[in-house]
C-alpha positions in Angstrom: 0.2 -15.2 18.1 0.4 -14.2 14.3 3.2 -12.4 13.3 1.8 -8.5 11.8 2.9 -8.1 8.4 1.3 -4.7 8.1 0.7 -2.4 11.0 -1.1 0.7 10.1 -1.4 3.9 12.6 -3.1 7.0 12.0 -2.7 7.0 8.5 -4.6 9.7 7.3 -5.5 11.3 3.3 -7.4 14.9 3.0 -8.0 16.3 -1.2 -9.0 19.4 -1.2 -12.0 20.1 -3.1 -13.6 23.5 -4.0 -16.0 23.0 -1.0 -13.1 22.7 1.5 -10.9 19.6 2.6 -12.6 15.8 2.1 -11.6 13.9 4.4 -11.0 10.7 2.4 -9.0 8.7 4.8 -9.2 9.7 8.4 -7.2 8.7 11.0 -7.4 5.2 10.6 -5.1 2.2 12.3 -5.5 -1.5 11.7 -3.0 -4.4 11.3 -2.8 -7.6 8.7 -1.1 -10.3 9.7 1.5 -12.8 7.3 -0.8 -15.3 5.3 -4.5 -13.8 6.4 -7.4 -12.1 4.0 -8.6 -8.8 5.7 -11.6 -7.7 4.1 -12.2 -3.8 3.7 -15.9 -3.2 3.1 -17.9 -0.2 3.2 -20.8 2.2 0.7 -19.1 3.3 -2.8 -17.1 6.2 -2.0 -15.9 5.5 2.2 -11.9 5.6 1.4 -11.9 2.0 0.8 -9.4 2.0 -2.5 -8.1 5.4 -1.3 -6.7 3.1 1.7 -5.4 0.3 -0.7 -3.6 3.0 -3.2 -1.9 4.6 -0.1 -0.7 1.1 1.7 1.8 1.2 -1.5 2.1 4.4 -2.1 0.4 5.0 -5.1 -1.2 7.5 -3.1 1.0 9.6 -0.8 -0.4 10.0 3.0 -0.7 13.3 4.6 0.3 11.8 7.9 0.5 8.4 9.9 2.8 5.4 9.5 2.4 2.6 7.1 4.9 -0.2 9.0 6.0 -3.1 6.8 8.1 -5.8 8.2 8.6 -3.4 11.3 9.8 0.0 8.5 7.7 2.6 7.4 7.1 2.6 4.2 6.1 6.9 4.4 9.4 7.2 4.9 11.2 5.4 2.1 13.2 7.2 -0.5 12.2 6.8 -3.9 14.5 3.4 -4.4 13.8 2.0 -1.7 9.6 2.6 -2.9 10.9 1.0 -6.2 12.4 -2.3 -4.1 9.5 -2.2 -1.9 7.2 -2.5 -4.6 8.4 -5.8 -5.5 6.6 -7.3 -2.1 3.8 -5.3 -2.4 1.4 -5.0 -5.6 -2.1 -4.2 -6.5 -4.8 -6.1 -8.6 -7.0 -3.2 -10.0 -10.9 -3.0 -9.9 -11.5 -2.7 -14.2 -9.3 -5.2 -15.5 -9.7 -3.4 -19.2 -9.0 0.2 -18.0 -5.8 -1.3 -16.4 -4.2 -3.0 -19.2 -2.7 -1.5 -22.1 -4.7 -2.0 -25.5 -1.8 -2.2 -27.7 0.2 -5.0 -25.7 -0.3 -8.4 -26.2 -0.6 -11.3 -23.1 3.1 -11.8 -23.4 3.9 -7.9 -23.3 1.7 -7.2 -21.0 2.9 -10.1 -18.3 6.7 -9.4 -19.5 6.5 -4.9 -18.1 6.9 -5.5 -14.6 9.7 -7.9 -15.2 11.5 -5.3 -17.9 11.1 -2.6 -16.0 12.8 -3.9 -12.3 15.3 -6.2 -14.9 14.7 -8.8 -12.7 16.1 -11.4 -15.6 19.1 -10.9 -17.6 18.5 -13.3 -20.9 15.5 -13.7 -22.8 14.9 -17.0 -22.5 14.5 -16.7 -18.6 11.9 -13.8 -19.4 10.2 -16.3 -21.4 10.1 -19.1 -19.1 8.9 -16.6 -16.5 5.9 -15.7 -18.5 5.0 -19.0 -19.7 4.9 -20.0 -15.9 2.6 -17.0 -14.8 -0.3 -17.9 -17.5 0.3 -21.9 -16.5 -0.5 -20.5 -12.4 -3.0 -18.3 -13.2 -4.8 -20.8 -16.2 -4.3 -18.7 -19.4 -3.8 -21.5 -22.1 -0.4 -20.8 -23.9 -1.9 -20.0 -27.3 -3.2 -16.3 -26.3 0.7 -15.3 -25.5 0.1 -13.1 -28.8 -3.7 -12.1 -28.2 -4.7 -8.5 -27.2 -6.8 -6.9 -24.1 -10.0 -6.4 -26.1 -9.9 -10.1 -27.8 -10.2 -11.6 -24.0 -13.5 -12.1 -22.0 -13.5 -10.4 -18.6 -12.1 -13.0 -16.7 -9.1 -13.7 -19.1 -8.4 -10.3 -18.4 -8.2 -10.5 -14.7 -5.9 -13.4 -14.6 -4.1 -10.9 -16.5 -4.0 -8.8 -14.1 -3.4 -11.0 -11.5 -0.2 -12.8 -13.5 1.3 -9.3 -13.8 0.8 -8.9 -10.0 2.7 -12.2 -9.4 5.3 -11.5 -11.6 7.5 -9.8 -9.1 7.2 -12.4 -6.1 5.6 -10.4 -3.5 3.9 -11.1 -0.1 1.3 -8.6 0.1 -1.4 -7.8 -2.6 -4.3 -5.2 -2.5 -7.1 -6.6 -4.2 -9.1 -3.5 -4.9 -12.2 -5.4 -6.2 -10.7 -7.5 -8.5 -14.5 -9.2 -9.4 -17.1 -6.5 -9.1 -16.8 -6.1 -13.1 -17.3 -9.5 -13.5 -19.9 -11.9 -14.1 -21.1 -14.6 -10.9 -19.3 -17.6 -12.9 -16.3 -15.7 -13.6 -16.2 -14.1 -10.1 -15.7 -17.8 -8.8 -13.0 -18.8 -10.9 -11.2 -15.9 -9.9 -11.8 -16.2 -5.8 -10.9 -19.8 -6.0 -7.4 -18.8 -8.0 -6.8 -16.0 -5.3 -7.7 -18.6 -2.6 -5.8 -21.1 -4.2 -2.5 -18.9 -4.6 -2.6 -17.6 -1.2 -2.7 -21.5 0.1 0.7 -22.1 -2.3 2.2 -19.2 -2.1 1.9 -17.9 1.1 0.4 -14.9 0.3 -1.6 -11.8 2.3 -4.2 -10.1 0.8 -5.9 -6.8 1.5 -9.4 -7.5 -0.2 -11.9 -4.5 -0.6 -14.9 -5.1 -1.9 -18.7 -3.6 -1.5 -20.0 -7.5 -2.0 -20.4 -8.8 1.7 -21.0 -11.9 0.4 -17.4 -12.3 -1.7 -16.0 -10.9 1.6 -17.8 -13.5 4.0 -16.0 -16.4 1.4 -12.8 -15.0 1.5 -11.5 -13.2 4.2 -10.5 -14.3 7.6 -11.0 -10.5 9.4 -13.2 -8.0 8.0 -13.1 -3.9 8.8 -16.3 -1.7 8.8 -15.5 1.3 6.6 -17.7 4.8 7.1 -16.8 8.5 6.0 -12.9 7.6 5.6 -12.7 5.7 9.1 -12.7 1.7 10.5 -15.8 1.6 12.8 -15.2 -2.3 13.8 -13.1 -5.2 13.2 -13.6 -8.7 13.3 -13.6 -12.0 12.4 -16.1 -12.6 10.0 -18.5 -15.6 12.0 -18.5 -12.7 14.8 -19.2 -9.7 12.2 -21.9 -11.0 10.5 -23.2 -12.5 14.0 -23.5 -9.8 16.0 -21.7 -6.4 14.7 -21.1 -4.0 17.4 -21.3 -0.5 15.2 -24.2 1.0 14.5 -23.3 1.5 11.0 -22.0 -2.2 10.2 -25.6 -3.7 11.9 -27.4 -1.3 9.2 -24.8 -2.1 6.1 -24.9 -6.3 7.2 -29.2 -7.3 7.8 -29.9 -9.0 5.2 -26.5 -11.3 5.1 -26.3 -12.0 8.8 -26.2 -15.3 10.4 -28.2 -16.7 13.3 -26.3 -17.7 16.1 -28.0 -21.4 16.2 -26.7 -21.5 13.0 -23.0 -20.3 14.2 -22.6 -22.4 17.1 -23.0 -25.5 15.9 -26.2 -26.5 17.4 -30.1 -25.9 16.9 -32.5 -26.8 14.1 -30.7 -26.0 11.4 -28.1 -29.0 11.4 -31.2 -31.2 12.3 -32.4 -30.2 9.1 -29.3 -30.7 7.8 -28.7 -34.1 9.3 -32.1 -35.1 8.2 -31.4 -34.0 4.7 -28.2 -36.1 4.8 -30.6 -39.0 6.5 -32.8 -39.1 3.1 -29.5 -39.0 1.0 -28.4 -41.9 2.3 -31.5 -43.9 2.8 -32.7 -43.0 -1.0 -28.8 -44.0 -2.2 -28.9 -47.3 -0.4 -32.9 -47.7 -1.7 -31.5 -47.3 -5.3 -28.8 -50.1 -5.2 -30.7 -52.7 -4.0 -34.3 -52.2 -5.0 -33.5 -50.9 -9.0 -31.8 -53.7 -10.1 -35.0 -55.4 -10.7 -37.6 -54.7 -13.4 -39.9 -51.8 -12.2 -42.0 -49.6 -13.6 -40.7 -45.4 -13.8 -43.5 -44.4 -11.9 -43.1 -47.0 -9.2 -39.6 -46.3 -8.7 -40.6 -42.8 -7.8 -43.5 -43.6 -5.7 -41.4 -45.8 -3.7 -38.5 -43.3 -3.1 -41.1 -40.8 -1.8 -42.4 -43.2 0.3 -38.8 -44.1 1.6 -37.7 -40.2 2.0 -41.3 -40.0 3.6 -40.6 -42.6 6.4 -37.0 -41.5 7.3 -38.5 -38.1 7.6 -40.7 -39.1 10.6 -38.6 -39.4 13.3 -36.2 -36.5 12.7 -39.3 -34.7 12.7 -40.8 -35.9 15.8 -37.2 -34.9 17.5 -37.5 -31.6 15.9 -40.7 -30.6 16.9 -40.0 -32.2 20.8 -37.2 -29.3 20.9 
């Protein structure tokens, strides 16, 4: 069984409004466990962020308990916040609204480190920071650059550098790709994914993009109105979602259960594709050595991909 990292009960966040109380976070209770993704989706507006700000404390909770390593972290004085903080840090949804304009890369990596004092010399401040931008693939010669000279996803791996800097085992990724574009988003998820693998890391990714939080996560919680309405893991969520709400918010990115289990006509397809491949590869070695014409060459392979297509066909259609 996984050991919990997190354990969340009842945690609950009201603002009051000029219409009354909203009920931002409402008596909500899920776990994370050491080394997992959970995925936090829901509409714009649920308490999805609200959830992440209050997990470390950037937000204070009206009631509940927020366990970390078995202590609640409601109930931590204002040092023991600051030490906590070092395990627990946030990459933020705008990676230009987060970072100040007038520091440079180097400044910008170097506040977290100044501010807990974490090294005592210079040089080991530097050496720090050189080996953030190295994990996170920032090229050494932008150490003196500014925010606004960067593209969107320079900026991120800003962000995410600064959120390294201090060790820690738990990171709330509030959306940390919505502002960015589909190339730059997969850089990004494929350094998260690669530093959680290294590093050991647990991530609390919320995102509105079911399909960034079907490639990520290993669990994924159904946000509506400030409350979890189902979690699961996310073959079973997209499969077959229990809530009323998640079968509405997941239609159009849900998997058939053929294609799930293993078994069916999709990895016939799949096998047949592979069949071709292989067939039109082995076609190419021997038969294109000689002298042929283009338009031969291309008329025979259609031919080929037409004769290994028969019989997984026949099989298909005797199912």
């Amino acid at each position: 069984m996984a050991e919990k990292l997190l354990d969340i009960q009842n945690l609950t966040k009201y603002f009051s409004t000029k219409k009354g109380l909203l009920h931002a976070v409402d008596n909500i209770s899920f776990h994370i466990d050491k080394g997992e993704t959970l995925g936090l989706v829901g509409e714009s507006g649920c308490g999805k962020s609200t959830t992440g700000r209050l997990l470390i404390r950037l937000l204070e909770a009206d009631r509940g308990q927020i366990l970390y390593n078995g202590d609640d972290v409601l109930k931590y004085t204002s040092r023991q916040i600051k030490e906590a903080r070092r395990e627990m840090q946030i990459v933020f949804q705008d990676p230009y609204s987060s970072l100040n304009p007038r520091l440079t890369v180097f400044e910008l990596i170097a506040e977290p480190l100044y501010v807990n004092r974490v090294y005592k010399t210079k040089s080991e401040k530097e050496a720090r920071i050189k080996e953030l931008m190295d994990t996170v693939g920032l090229a050494q010669r932008l150490i003196t650059t500014y925010p606004h000279e960067l593209d969107g996803g320079r900026r991120q791996r800003i962000g995410v550098a600064r959120a390294l800097a201090l060790k820690p085992e738990f990171i709330v990724l509030d959306e940390p790709v919505s502002a960015l574009d589909v190339c730059i988003q997969a850089q990004i998820l494929n350094l998260l994914k690669n530093l959680q693998r290294e590093l050991g890391l647990t991530y609390l990714f919320i995102s509105h993009n079911l399909s960034v939080v079907k490639h990520v996560s290993d669990r994924i919680a159904v946000m509506y109105l400030g409350k979890i309405v189902e979690v699961a893991d996310y073959k079973s969520i997209f499969v077959n979602p229990v809530h009323p709400y998640s079968q509405a918010l997941l239609p159009r990115y849900r998997w058939p259960s053929w294609m799930v289990s293993g078994s069916g006509l999709f990895w016939k397809g799949i096998s047949l594709v592979r069949s071709i491949r292989h067939r039109v590869a082995a076609f190419t070695d021997d038969a294109f050595t000689g002298r042929k014409s283009v338009l031969s060459r291309r008329r025979s392979c259609c031919r080929l991909a037409k004769t290994a297509m028969r019989p997984a066909t026949l099989a298909i259609n005797e199912t």
